[in-house]
Z-matrix of the N, CA and C atoms (Angstrom, degrees):
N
C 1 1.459
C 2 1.511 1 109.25
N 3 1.152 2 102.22 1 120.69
C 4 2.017 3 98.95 2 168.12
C 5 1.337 4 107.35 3 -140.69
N 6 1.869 5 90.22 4 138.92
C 7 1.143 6 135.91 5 -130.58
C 8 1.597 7 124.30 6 30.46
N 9 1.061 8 138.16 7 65.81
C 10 1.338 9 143.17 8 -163.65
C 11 1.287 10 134.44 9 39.92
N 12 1.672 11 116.78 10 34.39
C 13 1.480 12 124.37 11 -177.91
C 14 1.372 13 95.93 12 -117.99
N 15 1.615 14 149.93 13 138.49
C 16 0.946 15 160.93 14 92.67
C 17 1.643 16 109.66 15 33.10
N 18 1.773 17 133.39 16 118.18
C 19 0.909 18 144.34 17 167.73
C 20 1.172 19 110.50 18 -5.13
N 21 1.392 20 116.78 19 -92.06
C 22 1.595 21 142.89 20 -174.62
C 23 1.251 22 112.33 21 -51.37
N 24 1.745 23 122.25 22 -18.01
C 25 1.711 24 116.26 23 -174.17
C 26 1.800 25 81.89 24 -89.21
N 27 1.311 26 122.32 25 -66.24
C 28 1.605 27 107.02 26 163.99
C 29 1.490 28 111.01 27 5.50
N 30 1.040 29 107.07 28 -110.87
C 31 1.091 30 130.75 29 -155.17
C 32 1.594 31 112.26 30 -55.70
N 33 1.424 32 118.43 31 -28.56
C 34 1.312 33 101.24 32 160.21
C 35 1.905 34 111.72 33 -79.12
N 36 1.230 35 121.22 34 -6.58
C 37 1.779 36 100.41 35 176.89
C 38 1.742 37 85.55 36 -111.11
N 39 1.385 38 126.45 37 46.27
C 40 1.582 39 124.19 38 157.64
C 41 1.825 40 76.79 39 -114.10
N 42 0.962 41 137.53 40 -48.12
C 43 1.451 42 126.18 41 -125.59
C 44 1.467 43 86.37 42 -114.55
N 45 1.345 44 139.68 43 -11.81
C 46 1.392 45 128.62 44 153.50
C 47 1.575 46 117.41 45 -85.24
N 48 1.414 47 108.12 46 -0.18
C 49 1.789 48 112.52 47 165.94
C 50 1.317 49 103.36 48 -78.13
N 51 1.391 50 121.00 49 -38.59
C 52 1.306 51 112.72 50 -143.08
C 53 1.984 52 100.64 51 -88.23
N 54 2.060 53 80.08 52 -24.94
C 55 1.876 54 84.43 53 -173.87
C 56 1.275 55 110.39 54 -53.10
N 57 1.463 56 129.86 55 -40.54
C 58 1.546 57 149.55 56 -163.01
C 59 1.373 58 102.10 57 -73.71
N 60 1.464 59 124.59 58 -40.69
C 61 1.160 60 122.45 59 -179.65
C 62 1.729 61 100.85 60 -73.23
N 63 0.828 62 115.28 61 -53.18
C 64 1.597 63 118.35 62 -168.83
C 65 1.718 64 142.00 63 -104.37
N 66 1.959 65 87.87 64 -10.15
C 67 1.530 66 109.90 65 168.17
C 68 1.529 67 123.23 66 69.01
N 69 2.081 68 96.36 67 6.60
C 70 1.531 69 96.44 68 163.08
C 71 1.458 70 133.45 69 -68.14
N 72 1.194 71 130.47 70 -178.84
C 73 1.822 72 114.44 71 158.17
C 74 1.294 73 114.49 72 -73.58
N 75 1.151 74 126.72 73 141.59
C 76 1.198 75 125.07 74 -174.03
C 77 1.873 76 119.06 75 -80.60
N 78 1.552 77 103.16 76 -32.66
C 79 1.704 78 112.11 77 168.94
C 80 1.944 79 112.00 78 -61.50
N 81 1.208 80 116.93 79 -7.87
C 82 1.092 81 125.70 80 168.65
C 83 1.743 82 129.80 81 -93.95
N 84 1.768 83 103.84 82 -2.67
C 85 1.319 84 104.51 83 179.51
C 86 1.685 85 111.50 84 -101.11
N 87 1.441 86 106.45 85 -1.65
C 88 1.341 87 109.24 86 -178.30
C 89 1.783 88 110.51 87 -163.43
N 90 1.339 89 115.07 88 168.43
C 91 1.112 90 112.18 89 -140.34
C 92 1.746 91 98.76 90 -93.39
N 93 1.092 92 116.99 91 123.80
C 94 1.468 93 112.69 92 -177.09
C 95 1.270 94 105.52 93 -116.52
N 96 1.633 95 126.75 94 139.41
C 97 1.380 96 125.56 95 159.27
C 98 1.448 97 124.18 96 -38.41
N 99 1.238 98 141.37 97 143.56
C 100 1.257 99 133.73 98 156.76
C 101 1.376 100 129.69 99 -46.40
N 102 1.397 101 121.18 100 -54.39
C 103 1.618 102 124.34 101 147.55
C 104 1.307 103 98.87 102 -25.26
N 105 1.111 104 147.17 103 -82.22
C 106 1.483 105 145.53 104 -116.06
C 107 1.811 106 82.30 105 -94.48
N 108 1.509 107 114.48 106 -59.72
C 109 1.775 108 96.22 107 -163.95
C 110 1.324 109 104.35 108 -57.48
N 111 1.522 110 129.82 109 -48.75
C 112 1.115 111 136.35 110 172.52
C 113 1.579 112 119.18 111 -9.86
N 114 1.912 113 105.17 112 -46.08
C 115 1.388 114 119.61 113 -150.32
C 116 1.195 115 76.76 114 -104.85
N 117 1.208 116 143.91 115 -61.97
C 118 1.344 117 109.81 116 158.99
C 119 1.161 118 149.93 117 17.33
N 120 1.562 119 118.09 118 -106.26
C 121 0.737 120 168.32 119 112.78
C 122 1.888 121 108.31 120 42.93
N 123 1.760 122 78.85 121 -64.58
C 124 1.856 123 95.75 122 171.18
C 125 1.680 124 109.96 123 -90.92
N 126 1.489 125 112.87 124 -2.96
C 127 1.417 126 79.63 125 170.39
C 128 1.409 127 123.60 126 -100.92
N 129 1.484 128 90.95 127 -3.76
C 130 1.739 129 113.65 128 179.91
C 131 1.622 130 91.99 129 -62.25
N 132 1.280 131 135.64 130 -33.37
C 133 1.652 132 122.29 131 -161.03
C 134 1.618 133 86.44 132 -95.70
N 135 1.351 134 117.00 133 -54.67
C 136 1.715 135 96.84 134 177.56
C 137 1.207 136 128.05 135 -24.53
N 138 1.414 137 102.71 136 -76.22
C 139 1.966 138 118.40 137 172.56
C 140 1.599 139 108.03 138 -51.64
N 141 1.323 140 119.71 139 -9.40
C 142 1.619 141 101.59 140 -179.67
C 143 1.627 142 95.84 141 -91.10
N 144 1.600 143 114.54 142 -45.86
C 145 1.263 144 119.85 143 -166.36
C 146 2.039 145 101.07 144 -58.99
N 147 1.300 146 94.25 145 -48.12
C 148 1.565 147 100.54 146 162.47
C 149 1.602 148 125.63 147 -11.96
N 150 1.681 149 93.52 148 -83.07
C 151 1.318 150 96.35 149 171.11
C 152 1.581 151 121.35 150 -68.70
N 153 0.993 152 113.88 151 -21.96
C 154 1.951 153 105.63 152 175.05
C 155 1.692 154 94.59 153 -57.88
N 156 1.115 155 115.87 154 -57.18
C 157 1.440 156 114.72 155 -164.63
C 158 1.166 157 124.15 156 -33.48
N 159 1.866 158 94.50 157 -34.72
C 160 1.887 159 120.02 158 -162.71
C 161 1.647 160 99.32 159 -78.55
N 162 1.827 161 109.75 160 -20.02
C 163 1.572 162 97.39 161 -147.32
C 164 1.593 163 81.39 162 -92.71
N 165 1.736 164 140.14 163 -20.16
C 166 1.225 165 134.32 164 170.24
C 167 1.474 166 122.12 165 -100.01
N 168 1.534 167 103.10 166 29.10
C 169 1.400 168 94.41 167 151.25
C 170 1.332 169 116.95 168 96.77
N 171 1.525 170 111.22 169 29.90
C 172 1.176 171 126.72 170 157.26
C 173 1.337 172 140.91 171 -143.02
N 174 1.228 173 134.03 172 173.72
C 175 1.228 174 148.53 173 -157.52
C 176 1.666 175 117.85 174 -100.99
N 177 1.081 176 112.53 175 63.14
C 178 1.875 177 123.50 176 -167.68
C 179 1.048 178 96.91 177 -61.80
N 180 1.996 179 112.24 178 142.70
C 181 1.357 180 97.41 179 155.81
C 182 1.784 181 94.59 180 -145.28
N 183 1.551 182 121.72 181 152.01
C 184 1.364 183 89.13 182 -147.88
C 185 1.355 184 51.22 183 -117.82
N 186 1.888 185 90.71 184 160.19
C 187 1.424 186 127.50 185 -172.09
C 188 1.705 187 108.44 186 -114.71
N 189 1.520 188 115.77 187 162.77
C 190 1.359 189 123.62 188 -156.21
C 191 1.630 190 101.02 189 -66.99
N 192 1.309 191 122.80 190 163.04
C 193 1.439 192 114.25 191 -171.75
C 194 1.798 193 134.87 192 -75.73
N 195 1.847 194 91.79 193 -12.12
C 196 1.541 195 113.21 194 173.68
C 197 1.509 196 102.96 195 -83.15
N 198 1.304 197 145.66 196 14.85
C 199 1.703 198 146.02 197 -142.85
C 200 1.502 199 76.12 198 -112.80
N 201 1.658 200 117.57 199 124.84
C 202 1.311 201 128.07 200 -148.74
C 203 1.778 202 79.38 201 -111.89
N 204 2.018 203 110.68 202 123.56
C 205 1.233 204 109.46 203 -164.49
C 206 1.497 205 147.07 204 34.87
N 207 1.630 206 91.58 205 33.81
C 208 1.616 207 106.86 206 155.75
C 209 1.633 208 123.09 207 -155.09
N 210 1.506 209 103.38 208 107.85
C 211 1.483 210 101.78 209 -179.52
C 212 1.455 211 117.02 210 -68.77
N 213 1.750 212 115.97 211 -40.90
C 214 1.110 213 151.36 212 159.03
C 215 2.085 214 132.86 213 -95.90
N 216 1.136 215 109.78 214 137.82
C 217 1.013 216 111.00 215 153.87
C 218 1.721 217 113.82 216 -136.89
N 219 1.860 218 90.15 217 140.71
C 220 1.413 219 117.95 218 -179.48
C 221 0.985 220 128.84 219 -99.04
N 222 1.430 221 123.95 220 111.75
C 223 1.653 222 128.86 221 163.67
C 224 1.242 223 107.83 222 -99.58
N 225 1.761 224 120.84 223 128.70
C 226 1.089 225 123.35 224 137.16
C 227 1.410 226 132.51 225 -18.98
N 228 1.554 227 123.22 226 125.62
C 229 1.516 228 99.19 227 -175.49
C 230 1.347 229 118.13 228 -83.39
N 231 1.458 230 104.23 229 6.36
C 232 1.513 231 113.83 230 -175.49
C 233 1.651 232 129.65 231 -82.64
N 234 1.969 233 87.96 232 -7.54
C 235 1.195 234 102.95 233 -148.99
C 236 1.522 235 153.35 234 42.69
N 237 1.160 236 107.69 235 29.76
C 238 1.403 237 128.14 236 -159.88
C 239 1.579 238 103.75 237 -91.46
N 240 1.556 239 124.27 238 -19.62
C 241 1.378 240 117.91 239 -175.29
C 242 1.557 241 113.28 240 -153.56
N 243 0.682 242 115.00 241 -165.85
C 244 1.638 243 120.13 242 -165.16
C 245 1.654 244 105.54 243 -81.89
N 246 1.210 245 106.34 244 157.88
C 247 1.812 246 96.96 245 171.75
C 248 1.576 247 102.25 246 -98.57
N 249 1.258 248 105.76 247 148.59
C 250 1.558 249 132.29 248 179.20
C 251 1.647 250 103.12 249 -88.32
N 252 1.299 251 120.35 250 130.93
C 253 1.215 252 120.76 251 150.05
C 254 1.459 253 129.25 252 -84.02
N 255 1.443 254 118.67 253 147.66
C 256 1.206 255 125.94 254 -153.81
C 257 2.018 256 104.36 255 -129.08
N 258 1.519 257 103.62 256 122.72
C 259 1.660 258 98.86 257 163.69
C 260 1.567 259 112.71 258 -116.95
N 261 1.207 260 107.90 259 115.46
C 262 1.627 261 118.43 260 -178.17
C 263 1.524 262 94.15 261 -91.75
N 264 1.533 263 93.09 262 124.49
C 265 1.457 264 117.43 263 161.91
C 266 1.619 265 109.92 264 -117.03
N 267 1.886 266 115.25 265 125.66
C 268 1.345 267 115.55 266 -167.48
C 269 1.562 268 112.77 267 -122.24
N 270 1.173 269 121.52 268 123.25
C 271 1.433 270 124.15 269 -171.00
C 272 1.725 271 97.48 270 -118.70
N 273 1.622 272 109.07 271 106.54
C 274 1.610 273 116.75 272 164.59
C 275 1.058 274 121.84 273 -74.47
N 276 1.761 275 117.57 274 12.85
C 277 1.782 276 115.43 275 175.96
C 278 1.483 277 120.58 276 -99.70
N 279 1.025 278 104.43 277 -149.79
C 280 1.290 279 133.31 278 161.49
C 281 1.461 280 103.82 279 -97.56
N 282 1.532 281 136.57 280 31.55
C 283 1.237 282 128.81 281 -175.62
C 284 1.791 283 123.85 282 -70.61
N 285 1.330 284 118.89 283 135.17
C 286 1.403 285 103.55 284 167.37
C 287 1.661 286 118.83 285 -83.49
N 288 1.254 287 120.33 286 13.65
C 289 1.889 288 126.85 287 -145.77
C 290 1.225 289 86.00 288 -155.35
N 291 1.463 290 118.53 289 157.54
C 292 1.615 291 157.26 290 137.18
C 293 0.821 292 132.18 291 -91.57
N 294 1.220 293 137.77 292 102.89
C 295 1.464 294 124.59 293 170.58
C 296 1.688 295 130.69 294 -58.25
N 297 1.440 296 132.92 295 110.51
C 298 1.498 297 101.05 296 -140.69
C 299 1.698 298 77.27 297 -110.75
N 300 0.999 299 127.35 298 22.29
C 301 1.822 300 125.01 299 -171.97
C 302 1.585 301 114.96 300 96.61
N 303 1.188 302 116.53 301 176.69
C 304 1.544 303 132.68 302 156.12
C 305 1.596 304 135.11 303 -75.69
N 306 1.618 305 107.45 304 -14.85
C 307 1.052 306 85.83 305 155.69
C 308 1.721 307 115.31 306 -119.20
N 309 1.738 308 104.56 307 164.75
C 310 1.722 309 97.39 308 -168.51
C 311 1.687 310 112.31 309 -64.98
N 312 1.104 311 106.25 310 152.57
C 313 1.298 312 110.85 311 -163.10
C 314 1.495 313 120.09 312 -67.23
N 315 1.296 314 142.08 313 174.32
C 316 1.655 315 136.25 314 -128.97
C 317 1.362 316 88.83 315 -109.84
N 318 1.338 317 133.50 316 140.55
C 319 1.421 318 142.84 317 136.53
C 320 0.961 319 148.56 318 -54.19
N 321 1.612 320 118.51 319 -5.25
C 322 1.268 321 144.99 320 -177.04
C 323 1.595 322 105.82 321 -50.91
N 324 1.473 323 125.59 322 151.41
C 325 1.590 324 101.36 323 151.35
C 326 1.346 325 163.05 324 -118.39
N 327 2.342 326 84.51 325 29.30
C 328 1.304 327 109.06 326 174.62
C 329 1.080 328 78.72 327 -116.63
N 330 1.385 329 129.70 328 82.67
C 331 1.780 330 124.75 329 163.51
C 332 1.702 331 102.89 330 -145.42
N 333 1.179 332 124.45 331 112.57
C 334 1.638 333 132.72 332 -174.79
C 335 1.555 334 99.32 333 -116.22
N 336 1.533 335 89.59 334 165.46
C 337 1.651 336 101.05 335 162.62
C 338 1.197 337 95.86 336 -120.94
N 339 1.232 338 116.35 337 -173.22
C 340 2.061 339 122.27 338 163.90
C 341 1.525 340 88.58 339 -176.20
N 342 1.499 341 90.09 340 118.52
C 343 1.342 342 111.88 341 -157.50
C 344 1.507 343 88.39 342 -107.45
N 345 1.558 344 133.61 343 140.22
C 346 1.277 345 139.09 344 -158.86
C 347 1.635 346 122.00 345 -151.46
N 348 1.124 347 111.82 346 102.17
C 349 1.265 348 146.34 347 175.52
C 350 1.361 349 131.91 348 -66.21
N 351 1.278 350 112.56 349 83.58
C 352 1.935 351 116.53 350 177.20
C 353 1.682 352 109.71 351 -117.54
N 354 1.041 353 97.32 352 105.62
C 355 1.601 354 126.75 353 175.73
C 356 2.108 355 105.41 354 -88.41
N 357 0.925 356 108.94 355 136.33
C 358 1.045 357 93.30 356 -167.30
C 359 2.088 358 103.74 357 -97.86
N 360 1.387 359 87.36 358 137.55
C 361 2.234 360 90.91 359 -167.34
C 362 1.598 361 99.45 360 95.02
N 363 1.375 362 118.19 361 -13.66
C 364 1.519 363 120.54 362 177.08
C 365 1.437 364 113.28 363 -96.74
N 366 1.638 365 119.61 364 144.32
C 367 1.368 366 126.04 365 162.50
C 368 2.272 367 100.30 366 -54.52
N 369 1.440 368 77.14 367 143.17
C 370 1.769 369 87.61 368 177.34
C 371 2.112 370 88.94 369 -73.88
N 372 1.959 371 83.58 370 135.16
C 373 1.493 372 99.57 371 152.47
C 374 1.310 373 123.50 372 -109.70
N 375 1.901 374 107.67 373 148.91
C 376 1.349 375 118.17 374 173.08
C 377 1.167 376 119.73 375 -116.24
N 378 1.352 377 150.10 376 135.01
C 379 1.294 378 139.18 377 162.21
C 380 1.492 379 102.42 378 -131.38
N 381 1.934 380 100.12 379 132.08
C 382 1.532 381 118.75 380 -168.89
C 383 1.367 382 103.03 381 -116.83
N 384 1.827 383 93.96 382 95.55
C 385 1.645 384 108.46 383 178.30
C 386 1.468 385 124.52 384 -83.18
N 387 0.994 386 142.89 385 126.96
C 388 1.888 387 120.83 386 -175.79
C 389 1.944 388 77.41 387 -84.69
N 390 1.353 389 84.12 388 164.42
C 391 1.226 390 123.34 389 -155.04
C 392 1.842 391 106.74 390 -88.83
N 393 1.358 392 102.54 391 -34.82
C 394 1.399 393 134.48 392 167.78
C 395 1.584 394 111.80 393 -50.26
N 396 1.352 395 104.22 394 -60.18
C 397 1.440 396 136.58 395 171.50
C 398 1.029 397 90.99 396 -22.88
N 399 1.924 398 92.11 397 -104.03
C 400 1.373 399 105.65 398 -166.99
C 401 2.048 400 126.51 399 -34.87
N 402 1.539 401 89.30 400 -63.68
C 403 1.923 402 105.71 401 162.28
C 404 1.958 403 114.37 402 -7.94
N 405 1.900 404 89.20 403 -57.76
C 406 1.743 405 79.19 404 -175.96
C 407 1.374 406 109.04 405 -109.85
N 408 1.090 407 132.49 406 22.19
C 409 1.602 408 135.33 407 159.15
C 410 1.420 409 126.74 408 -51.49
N 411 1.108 410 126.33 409 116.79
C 412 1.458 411 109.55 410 179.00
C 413 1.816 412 109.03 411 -29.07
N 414 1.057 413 110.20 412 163.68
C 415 1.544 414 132.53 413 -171.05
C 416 1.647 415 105.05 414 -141.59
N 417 1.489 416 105.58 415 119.37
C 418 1.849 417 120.04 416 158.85
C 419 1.527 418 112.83 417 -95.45
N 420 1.378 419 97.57 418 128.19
C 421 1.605 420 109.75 419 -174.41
C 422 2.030 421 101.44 420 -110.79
N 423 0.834 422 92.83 421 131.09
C 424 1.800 423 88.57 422 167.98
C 425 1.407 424 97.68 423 -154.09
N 426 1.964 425 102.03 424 126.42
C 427 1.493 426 117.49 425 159.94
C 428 1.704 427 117.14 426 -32.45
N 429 1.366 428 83.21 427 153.78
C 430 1.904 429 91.05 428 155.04
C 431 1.696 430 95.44 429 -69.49
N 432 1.145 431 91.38 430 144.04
C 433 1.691 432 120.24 431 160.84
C 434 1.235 433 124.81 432 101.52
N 435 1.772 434 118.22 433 -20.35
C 436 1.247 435 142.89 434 169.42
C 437 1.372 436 122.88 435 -85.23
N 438 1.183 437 124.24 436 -177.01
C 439 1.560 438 120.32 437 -152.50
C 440 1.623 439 95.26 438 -134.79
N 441 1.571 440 100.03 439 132.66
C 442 1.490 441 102.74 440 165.77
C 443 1.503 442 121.06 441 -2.12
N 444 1.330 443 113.20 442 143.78
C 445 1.356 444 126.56 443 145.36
C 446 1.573 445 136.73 444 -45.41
N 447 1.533 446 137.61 445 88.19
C 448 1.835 447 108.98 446 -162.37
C 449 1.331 448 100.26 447 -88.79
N 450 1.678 449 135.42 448 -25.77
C 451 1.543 450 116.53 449 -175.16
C 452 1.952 451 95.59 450 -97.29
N 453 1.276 452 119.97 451 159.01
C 454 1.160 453 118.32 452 170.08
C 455 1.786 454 106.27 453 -109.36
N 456 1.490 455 132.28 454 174.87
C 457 1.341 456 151.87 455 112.96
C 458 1.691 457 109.86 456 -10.17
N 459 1.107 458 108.90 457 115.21
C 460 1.278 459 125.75 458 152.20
C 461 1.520 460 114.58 459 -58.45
N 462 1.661 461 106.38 460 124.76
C 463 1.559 462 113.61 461 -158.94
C 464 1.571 463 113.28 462 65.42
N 465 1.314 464 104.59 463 32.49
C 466 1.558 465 110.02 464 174.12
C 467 1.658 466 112.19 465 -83.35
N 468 1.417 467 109.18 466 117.83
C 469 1.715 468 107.53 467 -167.68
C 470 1.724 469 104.13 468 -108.30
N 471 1.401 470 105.88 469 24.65
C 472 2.104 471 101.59 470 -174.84
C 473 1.366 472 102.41 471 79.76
N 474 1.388 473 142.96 472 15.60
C 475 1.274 474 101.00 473 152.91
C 476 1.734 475 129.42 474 -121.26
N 477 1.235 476 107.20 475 141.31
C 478 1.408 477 125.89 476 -145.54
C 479 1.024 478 85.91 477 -117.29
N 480 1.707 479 121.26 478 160.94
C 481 1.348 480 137.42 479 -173.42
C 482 1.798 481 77.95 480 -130.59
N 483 1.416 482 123.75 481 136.35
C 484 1.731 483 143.92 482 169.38
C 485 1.246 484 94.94 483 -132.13
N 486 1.582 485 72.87 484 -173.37
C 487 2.018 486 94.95 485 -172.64
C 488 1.675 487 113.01 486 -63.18
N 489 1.552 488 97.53 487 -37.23
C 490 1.720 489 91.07 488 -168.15
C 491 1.847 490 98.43 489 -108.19
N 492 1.401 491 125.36 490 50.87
C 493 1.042 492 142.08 491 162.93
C 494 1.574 493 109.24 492 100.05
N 495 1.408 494 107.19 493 -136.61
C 496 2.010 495 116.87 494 -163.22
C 497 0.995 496 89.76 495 -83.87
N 498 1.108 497 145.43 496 121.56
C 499 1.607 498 133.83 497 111.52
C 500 1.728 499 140.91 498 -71.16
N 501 1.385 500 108.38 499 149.59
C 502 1.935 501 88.31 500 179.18
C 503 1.415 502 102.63 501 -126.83
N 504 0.921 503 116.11 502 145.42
C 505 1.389 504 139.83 503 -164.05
C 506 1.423 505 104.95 504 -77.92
N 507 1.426 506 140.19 505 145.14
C 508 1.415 507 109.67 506 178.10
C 509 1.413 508 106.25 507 -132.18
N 510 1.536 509 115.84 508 27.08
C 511 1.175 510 110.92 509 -179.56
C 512 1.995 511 104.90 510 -101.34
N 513 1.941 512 106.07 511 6.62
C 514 0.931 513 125.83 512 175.46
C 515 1.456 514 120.56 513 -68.40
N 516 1.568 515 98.74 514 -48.32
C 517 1.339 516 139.28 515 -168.82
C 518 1.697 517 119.62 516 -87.05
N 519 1.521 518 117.79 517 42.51
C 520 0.793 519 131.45 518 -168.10
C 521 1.462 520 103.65 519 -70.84
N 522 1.821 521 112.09 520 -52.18
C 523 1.394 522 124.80 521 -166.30
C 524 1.655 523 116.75 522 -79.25
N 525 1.568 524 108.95 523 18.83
C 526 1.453 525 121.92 524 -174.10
C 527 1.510 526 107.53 525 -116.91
N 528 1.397 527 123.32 526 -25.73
C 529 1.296 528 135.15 527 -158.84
C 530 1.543 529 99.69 528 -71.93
N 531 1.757 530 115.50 529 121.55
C 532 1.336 531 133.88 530 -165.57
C 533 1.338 532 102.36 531 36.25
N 534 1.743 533 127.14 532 78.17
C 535 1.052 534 132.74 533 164.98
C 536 1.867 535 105.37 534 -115.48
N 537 1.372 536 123.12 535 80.97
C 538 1.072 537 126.40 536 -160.56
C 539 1.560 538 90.70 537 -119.15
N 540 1.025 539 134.96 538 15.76
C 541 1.536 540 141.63 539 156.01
C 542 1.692 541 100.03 540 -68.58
N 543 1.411 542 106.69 541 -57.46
C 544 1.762 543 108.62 542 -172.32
C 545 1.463 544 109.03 543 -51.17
N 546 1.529 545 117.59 544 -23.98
C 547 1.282 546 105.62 545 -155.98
C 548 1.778 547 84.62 546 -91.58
N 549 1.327 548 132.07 547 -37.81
C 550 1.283 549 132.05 548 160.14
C 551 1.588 550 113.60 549 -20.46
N 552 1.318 551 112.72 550 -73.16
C 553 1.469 552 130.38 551 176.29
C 554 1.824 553 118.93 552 -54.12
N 555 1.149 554 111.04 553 -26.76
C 556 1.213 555 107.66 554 166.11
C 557 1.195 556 134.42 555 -95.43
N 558 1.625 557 107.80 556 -0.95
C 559 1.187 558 120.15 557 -174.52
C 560 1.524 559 114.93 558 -94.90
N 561 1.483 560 103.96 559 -9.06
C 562 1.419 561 135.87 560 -172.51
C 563 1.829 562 124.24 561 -87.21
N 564 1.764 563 76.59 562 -29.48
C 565 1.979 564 81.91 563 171.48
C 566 1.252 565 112.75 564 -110.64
């Protein structure tokens, strides 16, 4: 420990000096567990989705990481309606899929996802799904060992049940992408 911070807090305020000096990533100058970038990783899309929330007019508050379908909760700053809960799912690839967890997603109907997209040389993507949505959409299931689905379900919106739980597809989810009006409207009834 030097000066009374913990190894790893070191080294992340050595490795956010050095980013500023030099504009690399900083999870790339030293060796991080996977758990840990992972956790990362997702809170970097929380706090981004965070601030979008702030720039349309609401009141984010992000919740502890066991908070079962809510990374976030939203108040209007107007106070005029209920706050919406929010599950940010964050993909740093080139991904076509989300992983949205194991269990199927919530029915509630202040309950969203916003599924979030950083490609790297790419503008960050958002897409603001209600949760409902997705919930009663047709659903593609395929065993381990078999191969994608090629025709889909009519009213098919990407979400798939796999091996390591739901995923949603987001090349489904065209008509959701920066739809932060809905979350307006639901916050309203």
């Amino acid at each position: 420990m030097s000066g009374g911070l913990p190894a790893v807090w070191q080294q992340l305020i050595d490795a956010a000096a050095l980013r500023r000096q030099t504009g690399e990533a900083y999870m790339s100058e030293f060796k991080v567990p996977t758990n840990v970038k992972a956790a990362l990783n997702g809170m970097r899309g929380v706090h981004l989705v965070a601030a979008e929330l702030a720039r349309w007019g609401f009141a984010p508050v992000v919740t502890m990481r066991n908070t079962a379908f809510a990374d976030i909760l939203a108040q209007p700053l107007s106070f005029d309606g209920a706050p919406v809960s929010i599950s940010v799912k964050y993909g740093g690839g080139a991904g076509s899929y989300l992983l949205l967890g194991k269990k199927p997603p919530s029915r509630a109907d202040k309950s969203f996802f916003v599924l979030v997209l950083e490609s790297k040389g790419k503008p960050i993507r958002m897409w603001v799904v209600p949760s409902r949505t997705l919930a009663e959409s047709p659903a593609t299931k395929v065993k381990r060992g078999t191969r994608r689905l090629d025709r889909v379900p009519t009213g098919y919106l990407g979400l798939h049940q796999g091996v390591w739980g739901y995923e949603a597809w987001l090349k489904h989810l065209t008509s959701f992408e920066n739809a932060w009006p809905l979350l307006i409207a639901a916050a309203r009834t």
